[in-house]
PASE-644218 format. One record per residue: residue in three letters; x, y, z of N, C-alpha, C, O in turn. Coordinates in steps of 0.2 Angstrom, whole numbers, m for minus. Layout:
residues N
+-------+-------+-------+-------+-------+-------+-------+-------+-------+-------+-------+-------+-------+
| tikol |  n_px |  n_py |  n_pz | ca_px | ca_py | ca_pz |  c_px |  c_py |  c_pz |  o_px |  o_py |  o_pz |
+-------+-------+-------+-------+-------+-------+-------+-------+-------+-------+-------+-------+-------+
|   ALA |     X |     Y |     Z |     X |     Y |     Z |     X |     Y |     Z |     X |     Y |     Z |
...
+-------+-------+-------+-------+-------+-------+-------+-------+-------+-------+-------+-------+-------+
END
This chain:
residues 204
+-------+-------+-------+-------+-------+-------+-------+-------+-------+-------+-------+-------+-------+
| tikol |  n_px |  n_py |  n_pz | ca_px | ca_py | ca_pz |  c_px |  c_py |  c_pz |  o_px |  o_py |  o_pz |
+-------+-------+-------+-------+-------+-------+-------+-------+-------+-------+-------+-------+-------+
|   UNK |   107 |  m817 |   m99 |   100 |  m820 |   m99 |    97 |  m819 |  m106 |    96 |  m825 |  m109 |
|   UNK |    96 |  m814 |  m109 |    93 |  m812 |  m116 |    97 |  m816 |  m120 |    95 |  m816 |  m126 |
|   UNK |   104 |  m819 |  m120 |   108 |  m822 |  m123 |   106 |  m831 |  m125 |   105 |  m834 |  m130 |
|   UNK |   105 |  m832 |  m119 |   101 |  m839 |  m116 |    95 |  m842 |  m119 |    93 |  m847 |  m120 |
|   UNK |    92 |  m836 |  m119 |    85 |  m835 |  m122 |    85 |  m836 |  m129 |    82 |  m841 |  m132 |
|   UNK |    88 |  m834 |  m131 |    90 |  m832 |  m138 |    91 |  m838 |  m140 |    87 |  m840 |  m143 |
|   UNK |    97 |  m843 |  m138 |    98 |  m849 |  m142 |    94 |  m854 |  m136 |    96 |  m860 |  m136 |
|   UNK |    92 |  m854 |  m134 |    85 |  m857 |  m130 |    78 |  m857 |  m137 |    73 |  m861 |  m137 |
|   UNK |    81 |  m853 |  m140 |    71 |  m851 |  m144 |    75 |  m854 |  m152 |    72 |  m856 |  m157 |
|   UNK |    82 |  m854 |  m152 |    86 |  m856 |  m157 |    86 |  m863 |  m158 |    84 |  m865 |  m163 |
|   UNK |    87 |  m867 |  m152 |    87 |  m875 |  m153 |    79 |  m877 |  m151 |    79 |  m882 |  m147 |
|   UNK |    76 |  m875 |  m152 |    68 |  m874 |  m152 |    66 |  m873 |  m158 |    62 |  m877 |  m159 |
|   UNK |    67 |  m870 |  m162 |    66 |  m870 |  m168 |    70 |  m874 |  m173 |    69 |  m875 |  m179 |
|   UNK |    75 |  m877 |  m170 |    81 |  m882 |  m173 |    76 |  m891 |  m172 |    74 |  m895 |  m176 |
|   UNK |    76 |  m890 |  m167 |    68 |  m897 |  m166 |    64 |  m897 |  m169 |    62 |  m903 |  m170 |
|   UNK |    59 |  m890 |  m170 |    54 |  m892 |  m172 |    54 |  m891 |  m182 |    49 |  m893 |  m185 |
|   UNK |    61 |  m889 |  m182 |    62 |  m890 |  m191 |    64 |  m898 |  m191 |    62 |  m901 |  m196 |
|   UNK |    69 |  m902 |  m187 |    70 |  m908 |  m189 |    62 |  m910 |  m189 |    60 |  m912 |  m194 |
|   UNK |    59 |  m910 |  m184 |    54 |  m915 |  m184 |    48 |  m913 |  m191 |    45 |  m917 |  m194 |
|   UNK |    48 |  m906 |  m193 |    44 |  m903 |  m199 |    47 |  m908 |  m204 |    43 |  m913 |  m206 |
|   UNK |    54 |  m909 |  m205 |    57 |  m910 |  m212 |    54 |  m918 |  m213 |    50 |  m919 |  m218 |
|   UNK |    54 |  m924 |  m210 |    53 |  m931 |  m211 |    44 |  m928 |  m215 |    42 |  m930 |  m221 |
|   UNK |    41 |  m924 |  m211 |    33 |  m926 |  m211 |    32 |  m922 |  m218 |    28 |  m925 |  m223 |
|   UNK |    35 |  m915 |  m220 |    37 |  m914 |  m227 |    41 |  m917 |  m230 |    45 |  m913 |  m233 |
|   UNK |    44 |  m923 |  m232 |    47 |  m926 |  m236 |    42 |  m933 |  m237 |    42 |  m937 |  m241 |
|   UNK |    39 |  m934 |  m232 |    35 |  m938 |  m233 |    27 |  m937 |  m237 |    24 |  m942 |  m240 |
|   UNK |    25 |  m932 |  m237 |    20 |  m926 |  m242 |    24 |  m928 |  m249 |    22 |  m931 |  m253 |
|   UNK |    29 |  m925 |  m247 |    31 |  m927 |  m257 |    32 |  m932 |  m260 |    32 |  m931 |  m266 |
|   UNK |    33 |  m937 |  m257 |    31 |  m944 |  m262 |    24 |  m946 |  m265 |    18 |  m947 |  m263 |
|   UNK |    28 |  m944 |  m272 |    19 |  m946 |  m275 |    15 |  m950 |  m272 |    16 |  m955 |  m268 |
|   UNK |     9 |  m948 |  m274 |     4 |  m956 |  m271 |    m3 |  m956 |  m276 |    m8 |  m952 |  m275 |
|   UNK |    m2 |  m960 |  m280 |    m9 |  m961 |  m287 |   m15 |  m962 |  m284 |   m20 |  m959 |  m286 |
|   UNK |   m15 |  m964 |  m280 |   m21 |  m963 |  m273 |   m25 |  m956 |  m273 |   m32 |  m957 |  m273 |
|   UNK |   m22 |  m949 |  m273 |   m26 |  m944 |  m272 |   m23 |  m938 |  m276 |   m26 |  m933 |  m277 |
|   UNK |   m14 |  m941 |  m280 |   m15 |  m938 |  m287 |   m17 |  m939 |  m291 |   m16 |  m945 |  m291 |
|   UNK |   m22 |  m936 |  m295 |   m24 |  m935 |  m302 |   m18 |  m938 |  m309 |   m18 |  m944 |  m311 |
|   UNK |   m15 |  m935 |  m309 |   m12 |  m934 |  m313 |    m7 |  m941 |  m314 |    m5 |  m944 |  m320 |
|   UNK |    m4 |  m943 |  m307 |     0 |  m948 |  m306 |    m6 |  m954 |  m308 |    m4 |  m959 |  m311 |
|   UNK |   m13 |  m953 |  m305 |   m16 |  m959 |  m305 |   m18 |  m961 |  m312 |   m21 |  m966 |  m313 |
|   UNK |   m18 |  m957 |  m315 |   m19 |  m958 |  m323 |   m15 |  m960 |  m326 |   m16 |  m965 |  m329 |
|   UNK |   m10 |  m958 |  m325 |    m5 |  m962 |  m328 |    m6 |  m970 |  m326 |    m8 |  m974 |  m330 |
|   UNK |    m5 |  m972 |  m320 |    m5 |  m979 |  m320 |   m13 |  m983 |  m323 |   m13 |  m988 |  m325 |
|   UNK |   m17 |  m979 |  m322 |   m24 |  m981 |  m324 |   m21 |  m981 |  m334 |   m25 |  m979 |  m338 |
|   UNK |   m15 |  m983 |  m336 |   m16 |  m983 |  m345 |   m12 |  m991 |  m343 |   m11 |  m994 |  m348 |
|   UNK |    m9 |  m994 |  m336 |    m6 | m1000 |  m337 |   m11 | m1006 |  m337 |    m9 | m1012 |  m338 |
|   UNK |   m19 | m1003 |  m335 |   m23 | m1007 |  m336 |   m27 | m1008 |  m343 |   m31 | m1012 |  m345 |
|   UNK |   m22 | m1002 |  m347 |   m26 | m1006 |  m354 |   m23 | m1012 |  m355 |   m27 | m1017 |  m358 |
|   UNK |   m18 | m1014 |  m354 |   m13 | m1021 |  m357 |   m13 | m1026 |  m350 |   m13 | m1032 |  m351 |
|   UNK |   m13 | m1023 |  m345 |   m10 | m1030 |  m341 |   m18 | m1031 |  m335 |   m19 | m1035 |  m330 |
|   UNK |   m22 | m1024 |  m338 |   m29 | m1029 |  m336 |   m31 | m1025 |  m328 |   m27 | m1026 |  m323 |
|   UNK |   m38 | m1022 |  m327 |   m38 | m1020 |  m323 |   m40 | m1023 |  m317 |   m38 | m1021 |  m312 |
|   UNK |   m42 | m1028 |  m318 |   m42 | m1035 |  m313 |   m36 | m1039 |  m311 |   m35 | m1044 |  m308 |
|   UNK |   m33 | m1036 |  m313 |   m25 | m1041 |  m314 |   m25 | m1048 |  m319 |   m22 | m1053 |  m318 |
|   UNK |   m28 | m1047 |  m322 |   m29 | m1052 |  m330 |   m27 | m1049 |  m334 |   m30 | m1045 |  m336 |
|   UNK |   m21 | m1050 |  m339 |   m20 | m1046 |  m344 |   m23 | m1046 |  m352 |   m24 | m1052 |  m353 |
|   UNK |   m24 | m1043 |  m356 |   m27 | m1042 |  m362 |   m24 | m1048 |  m365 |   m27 | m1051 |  m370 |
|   UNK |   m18 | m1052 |  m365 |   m17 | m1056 |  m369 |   m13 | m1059 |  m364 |   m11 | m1056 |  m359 |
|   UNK |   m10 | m1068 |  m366 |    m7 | m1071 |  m361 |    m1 | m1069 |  m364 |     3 | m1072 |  m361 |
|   UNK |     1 | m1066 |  m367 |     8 | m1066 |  m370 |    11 | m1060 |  m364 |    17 | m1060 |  m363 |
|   UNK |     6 | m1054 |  m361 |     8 | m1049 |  m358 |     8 | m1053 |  m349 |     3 | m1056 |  m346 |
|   UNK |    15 | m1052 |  m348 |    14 | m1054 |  m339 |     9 | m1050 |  m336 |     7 | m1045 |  m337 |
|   UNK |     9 | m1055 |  m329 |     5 | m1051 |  m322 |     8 | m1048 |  m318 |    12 | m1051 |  m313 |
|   UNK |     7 | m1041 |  m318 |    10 | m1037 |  m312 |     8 | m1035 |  m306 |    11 | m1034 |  m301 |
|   UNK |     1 | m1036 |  m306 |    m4 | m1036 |  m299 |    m2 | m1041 |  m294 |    m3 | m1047 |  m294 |
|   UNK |    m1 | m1037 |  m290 |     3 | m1042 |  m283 |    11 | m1044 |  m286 |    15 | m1041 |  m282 |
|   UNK |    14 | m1046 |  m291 |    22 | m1046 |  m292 |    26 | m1041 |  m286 |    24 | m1037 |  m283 |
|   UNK |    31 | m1045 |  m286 |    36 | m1042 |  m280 |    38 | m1035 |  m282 |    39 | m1032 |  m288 |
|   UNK |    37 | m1032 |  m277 |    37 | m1024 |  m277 |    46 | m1023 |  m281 |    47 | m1021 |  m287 |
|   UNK |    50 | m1024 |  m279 |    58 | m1019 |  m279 |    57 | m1024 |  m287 |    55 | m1020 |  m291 |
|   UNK |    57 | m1028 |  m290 |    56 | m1032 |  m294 |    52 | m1028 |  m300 |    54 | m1028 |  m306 |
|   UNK |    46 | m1023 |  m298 |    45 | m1020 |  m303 |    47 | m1015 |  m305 |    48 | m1013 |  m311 |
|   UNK |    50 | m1013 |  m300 |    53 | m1005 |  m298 |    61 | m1006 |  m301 |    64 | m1001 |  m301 |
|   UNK |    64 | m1011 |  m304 |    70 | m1012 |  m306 |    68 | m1014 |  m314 |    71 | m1013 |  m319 |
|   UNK |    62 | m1016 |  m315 |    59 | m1018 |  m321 |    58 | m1010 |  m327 |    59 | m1010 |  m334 |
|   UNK |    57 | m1005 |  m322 |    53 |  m998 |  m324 |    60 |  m996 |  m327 |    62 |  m994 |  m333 |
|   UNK |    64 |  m996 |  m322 |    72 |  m993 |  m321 |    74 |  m995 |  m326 |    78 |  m992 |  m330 |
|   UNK |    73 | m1001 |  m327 |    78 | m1006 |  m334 |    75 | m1002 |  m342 |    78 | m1000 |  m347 |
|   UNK |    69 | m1002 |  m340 |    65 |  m999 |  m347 |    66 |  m992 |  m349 |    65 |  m989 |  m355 |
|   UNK |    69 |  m990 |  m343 |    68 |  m982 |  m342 |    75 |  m981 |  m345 |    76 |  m977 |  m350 |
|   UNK |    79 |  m984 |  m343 |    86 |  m983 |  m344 |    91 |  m989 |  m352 |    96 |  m991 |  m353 |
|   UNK |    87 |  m989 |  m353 |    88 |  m995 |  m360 |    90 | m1001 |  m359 |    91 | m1004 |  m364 |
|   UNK |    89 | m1003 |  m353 |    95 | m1010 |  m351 |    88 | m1013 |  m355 |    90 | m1016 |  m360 |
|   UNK |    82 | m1014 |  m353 |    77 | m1019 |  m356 |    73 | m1016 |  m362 |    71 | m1011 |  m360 |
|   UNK |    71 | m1018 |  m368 |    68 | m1015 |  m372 |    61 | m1018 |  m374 |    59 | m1023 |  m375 |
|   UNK |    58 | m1013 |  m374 |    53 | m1015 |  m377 |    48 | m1008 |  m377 |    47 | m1005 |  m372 |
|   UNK |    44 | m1005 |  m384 |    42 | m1001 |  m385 |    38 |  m996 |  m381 |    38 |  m990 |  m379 |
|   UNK |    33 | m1001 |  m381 |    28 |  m999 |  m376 |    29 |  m998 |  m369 |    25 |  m993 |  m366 |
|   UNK |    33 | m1001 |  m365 |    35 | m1000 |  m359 |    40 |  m995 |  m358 |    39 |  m992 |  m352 |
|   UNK |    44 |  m993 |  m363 |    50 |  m988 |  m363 |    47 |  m982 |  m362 |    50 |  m977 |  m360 |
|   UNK |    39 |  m982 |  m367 |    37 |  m976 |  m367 |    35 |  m973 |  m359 |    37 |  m968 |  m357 |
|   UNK |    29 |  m980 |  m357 |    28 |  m978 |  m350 |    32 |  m977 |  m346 |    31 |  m972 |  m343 |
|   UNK |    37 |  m981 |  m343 |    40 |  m979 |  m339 |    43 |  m975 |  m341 |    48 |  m975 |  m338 |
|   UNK |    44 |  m969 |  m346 |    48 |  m964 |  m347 |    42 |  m956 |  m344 |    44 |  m951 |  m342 |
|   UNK |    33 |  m959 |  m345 |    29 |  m957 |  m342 |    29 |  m954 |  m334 |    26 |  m949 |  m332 |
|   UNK |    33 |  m958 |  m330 |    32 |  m958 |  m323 |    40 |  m953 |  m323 |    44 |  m955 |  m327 |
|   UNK |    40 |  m949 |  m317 |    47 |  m945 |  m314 |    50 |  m951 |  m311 |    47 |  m956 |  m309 |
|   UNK |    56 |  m950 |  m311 |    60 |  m955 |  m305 |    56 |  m955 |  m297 |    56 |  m960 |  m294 |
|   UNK |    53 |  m950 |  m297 |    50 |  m949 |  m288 |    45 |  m954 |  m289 |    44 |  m958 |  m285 |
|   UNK |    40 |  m955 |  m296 |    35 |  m959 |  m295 |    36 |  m967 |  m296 |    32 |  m972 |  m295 |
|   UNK |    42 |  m968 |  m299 |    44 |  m976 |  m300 |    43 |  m981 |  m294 |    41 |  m986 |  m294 |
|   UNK |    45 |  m975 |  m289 |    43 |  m980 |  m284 |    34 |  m982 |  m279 |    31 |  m987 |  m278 |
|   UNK |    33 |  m976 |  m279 |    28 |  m977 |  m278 |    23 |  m981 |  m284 |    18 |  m984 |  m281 |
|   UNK |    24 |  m982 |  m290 |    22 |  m984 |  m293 |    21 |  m990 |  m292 |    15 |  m992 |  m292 |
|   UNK |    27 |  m993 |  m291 |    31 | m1002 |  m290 |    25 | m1003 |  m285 |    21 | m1007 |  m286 |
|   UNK |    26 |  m999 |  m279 |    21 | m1001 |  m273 |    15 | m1004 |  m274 |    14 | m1010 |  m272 |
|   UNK |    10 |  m999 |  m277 |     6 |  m998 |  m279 |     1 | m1004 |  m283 |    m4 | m1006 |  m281 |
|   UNK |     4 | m1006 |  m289 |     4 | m1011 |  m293 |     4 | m1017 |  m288 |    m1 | m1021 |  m287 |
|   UNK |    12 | m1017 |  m283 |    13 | m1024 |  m280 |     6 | m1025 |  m274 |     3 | m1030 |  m272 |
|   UNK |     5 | m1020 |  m271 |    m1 | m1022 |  m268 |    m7 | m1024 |  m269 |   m10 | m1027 |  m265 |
|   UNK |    m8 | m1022 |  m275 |   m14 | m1026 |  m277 |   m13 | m1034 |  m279 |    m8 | m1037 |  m279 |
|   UNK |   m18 | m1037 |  m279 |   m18 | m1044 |  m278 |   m18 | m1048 |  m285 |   m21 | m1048 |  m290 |
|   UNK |   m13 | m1054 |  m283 |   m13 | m1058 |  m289 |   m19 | m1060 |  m291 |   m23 | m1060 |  m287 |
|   UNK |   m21 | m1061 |  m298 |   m25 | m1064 |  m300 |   m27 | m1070 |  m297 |   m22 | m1074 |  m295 |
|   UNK |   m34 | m1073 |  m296 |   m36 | m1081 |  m296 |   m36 | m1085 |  m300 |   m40 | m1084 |  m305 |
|   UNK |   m33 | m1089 |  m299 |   m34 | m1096 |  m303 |   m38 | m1097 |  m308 |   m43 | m1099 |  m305 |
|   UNK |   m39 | m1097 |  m315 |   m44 | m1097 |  m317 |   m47 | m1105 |  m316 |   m42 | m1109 |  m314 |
|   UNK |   m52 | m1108 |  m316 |   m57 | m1114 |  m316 |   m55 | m1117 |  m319 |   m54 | m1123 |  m318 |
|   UNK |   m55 | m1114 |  m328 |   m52 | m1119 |  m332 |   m45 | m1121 |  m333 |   m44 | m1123 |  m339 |
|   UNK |   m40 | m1120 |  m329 |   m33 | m1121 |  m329 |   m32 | m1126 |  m328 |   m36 | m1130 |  m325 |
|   UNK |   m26 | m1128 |  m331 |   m22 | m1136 |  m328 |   m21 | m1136 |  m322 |   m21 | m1130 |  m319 |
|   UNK |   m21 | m1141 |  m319 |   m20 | m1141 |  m312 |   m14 | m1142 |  m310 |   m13 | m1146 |  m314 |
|   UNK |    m9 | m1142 |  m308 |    m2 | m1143 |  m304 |     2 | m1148 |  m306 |     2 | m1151 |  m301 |
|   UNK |     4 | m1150 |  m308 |     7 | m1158 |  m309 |    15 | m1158 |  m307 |    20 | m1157 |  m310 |
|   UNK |    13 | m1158 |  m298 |    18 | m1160 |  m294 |    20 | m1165 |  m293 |    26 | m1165 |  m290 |
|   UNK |    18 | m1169 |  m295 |    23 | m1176 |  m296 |    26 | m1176 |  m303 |    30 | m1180 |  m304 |
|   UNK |    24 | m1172 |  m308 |    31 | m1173 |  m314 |    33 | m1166 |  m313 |    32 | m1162 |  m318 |
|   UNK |    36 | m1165 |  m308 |    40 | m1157 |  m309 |    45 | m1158 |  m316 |    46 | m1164 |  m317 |
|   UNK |    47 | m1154 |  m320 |    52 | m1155 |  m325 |    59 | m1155 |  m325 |    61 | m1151 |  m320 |
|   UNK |    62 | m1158 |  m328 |    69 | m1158 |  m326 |    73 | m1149 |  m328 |    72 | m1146 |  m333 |
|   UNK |    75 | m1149 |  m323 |    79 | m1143 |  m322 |    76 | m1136 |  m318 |    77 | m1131 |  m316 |
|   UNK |    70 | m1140 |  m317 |    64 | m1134 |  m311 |    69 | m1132 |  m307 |    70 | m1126 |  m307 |
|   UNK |    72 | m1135 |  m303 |    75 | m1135 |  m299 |    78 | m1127 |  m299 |    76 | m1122 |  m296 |
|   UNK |    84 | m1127 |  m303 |    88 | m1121 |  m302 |    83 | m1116 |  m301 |    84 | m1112 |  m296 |
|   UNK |    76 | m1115 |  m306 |    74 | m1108 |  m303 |    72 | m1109 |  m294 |    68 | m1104 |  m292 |
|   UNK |    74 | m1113 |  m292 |    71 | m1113 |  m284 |    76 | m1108 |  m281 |    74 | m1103 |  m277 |
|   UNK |    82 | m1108 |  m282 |    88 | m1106 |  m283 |    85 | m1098 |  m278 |    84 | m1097 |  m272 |
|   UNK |    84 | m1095 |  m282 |    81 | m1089 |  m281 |    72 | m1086 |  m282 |    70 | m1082 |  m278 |
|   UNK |    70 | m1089 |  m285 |    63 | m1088 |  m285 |    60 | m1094 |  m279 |    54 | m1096 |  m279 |
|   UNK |    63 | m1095 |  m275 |    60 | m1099 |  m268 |    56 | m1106 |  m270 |    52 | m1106 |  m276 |
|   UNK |    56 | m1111 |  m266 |    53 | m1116 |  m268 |    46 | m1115 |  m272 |    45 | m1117 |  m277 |
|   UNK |    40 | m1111 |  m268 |    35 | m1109 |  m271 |    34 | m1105 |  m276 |    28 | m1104 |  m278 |
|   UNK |    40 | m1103 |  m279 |    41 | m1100 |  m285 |    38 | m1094 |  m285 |    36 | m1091 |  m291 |
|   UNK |    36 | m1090 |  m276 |    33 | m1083 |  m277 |    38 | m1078 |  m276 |    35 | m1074 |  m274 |
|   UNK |    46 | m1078 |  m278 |    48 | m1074 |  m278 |    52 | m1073 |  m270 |    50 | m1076 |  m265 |
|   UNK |    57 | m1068 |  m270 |    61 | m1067 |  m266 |    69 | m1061 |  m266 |    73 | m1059 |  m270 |
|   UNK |    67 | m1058 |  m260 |    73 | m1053 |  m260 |    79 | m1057 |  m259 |    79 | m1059 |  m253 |
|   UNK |    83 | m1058 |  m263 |    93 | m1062 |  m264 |    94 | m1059 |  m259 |    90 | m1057 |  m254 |
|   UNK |   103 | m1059 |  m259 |   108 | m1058 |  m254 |   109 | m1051 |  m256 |   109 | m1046 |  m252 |
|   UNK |   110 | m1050 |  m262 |   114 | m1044 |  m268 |   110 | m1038 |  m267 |   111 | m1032 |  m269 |
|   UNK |   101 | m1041 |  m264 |    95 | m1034 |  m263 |    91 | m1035 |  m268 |    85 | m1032 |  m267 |
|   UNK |    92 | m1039 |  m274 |    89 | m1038 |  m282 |    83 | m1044 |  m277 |    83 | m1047 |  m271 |
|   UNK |    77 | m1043 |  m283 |    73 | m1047 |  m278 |    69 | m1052 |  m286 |    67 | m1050 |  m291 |
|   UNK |    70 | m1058 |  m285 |    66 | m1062 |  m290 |    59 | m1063 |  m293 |    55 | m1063 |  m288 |
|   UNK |    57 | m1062 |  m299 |    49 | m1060 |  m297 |    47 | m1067 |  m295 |    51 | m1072 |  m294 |
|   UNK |    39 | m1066 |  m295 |    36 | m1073 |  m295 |    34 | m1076 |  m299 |    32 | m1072 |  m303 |
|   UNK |    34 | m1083 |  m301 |    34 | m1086 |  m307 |    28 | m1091 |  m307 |    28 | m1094 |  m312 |
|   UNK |    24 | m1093 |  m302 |    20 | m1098 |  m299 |    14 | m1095 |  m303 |    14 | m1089 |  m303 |
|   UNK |     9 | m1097 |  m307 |     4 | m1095 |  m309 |     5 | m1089 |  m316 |     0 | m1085 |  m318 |
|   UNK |     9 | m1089 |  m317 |    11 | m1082 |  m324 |     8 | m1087 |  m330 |     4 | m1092 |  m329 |
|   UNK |     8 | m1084 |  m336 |     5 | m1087 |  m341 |    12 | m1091 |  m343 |    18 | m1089 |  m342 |
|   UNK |     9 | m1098 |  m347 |    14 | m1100 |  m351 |    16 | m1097 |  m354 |    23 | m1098 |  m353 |
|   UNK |    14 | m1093 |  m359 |    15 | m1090 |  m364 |    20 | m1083 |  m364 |    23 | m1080 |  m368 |
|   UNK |    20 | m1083 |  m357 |    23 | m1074 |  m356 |    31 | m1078 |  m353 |    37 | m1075 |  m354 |
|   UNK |    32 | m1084 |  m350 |    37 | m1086 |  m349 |    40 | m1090 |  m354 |    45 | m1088 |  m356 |
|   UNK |    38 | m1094 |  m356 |    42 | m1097 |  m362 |    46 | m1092 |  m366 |    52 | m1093 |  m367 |
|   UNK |    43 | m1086 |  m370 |    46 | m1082 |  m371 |    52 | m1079 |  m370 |    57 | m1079 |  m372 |
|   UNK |    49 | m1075 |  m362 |    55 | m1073 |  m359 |    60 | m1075 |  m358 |    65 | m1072 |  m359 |
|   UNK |    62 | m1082 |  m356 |    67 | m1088 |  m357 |    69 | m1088 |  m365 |    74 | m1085 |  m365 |
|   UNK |    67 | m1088 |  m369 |    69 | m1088 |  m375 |    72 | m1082 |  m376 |    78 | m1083 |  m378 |
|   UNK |    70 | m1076 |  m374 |    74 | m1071 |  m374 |    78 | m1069 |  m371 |    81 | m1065 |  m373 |
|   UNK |    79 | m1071 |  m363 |    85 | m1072 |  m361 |    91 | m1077 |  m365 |    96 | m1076 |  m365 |
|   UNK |    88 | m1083 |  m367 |    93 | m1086 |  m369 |    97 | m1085 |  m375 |   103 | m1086 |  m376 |
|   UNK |    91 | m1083 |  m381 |    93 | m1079 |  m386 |    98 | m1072 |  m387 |    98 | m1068 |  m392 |
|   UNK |   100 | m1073 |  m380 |   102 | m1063 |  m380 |    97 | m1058 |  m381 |    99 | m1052 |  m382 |
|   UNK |    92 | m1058 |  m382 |    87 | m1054 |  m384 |    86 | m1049 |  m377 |    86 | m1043 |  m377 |
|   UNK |    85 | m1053 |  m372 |    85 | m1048 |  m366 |    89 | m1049 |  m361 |    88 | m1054 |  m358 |
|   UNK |    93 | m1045 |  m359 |   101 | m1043 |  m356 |   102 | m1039 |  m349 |   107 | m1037 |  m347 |
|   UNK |    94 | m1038 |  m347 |    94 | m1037 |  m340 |    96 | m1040 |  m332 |    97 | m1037 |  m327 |
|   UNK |    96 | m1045 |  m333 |    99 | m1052 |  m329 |   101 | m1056 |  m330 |    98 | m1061 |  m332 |
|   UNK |   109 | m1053 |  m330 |   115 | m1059 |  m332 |   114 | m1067 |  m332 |   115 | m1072 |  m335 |
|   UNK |   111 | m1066 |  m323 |   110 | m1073 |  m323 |   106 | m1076 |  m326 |   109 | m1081 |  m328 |
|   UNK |    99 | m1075 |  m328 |    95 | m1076 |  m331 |    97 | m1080 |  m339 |    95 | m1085 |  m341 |
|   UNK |   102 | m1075 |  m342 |   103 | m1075 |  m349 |   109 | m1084 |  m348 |   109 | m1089 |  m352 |
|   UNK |   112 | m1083 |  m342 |   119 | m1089 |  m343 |   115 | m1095 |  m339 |   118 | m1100 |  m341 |
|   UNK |   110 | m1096 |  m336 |   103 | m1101 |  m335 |   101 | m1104 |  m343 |   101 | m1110 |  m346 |
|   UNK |    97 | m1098 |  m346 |    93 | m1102 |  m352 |    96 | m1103 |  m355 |    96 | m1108 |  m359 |
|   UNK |   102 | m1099 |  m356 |   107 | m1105 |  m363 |   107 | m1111 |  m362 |   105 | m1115 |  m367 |
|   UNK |   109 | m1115 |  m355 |   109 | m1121 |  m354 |   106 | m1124 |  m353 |   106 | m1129 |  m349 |
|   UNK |    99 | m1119 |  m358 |    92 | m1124 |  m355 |    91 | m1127 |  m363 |    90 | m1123 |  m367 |
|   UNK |    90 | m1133 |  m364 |    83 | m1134 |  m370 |    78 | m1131 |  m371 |    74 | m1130 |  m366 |
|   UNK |    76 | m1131 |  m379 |    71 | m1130 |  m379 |    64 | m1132 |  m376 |    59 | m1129 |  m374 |
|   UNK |    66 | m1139 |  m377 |    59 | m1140 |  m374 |    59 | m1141 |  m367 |    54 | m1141 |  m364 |
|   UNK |    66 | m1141 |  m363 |    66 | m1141 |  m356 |    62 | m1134 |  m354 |    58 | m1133 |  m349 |
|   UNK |    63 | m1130 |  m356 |    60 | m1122 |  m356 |    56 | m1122 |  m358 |    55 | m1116 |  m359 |
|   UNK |    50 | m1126 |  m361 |    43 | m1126 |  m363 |    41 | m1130 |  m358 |    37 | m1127 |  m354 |
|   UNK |    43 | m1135 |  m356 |    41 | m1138 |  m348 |    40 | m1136 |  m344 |    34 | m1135 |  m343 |
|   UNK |    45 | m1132 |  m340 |    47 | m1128 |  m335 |    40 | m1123 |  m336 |    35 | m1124 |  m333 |
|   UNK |    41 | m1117 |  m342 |    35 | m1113 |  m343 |    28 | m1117 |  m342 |    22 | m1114 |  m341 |
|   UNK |    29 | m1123 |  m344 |    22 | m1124 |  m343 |    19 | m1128 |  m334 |    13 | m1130 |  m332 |
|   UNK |    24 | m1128 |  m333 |    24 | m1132 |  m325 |    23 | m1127 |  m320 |    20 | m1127 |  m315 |
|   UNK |    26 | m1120 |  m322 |    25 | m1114 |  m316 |    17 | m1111 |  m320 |    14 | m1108 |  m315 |
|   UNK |    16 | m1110 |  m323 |    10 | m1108 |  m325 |     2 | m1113 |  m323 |    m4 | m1112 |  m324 |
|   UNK |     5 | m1116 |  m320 |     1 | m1122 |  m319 |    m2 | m1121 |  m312 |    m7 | m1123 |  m309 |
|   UNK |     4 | m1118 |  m308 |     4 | m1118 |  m300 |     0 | m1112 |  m298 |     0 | m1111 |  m291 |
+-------+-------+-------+-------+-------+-------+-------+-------+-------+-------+-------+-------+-------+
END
């Protein structure tokens, strides 16, 4: 009887540890929300990319609203040298591996910028030639999408001219080497086809 009991009070305590562990591991995912420490840190991504989701210069993209795993693969690139760039290598080398993700979150929930008033307006009847292929993966409305592969496209609908044109130049240039695909795309793009394009997605 006393034997019964015994692993009676055992698999009783074996339950109520599984059921503990999910609700403590859920406590340990950071969350900038009510850390301190974590929330400052991301409170320095608004010196540059703008606390309103407007960024300080159009040459710096928009992250606010941006596809969440899309940031989160962005940090990781930075973090681990696949993508380079100074300023960013630093910060994300700022956040623990446990905060990249929450971080990515966080960022992707807040909301895209509005339209500014004084923007060009859309010009969907001359989409440019070769638009096309980014439908490919960036989805007809060019707001981004989770692939087949899991990797997810950002959005490209409303970005600054200025921060895309670039970036295509330096995918095609070799300059940035974090998406193959990317890089074997702008090669066989022209120049000025890639000013079009950059200036037709920034439009929308």
């Amino acid at each position: 009887m006393r034997t019964q009991i015994v692993f009676g009070c055992l698999a009783v305590v074996g339950v109520l540890t599984a059921q503990a562990a999910p609700a403590k591991a859920a406590e340990a995912v950071p969350d900038p929300t009510t850390q301190r420490e974590f929330g400052a840190k991301l409170l320095v991504c608004n010196v540059c990319h703008g606390e309103n989701g407007v960024p300080k210069s159009a040459a710096i993209p928009i992250i606010s609203g941006q596809q969440e795993t899309y940031i989160a693969k962005q940090l990781e690139d930075f973090r681990n040298g696949h993508r380079n760039f100074e300023i960013m290598t630093w910060m994300a080398n700022t956040l623990t591996p446990a905060e990249q993700g929450p971080a990515a979150a966080y960022v992707a929930k807040k909301s895209w910028p509005a339209k500014r008033a004084d923007a060009a307006p859309a010009a969907a009847a001359t989409a440019p030639r070769g638009i096309a292929v980014c439908q490919a993966c960036h989805q007809q409305n060019y707001l981004g999408a989770v692939q087949a592969e899991g990797m997810t496209a950002p959005r490209l609908a409303g970005q600054s001219y200025e921060y895309l044109v670039e970036a295509m130049r330096r995918f095609a240039d070799g300059e940035r080497a974090n998406s193959p695909d990317m890089a074997q795309i702008m090669t066989g793009i022209s120049v000025a086809d890639r000013e079009a394009m950059a200036r037709y997605l920034s439009s929308l």
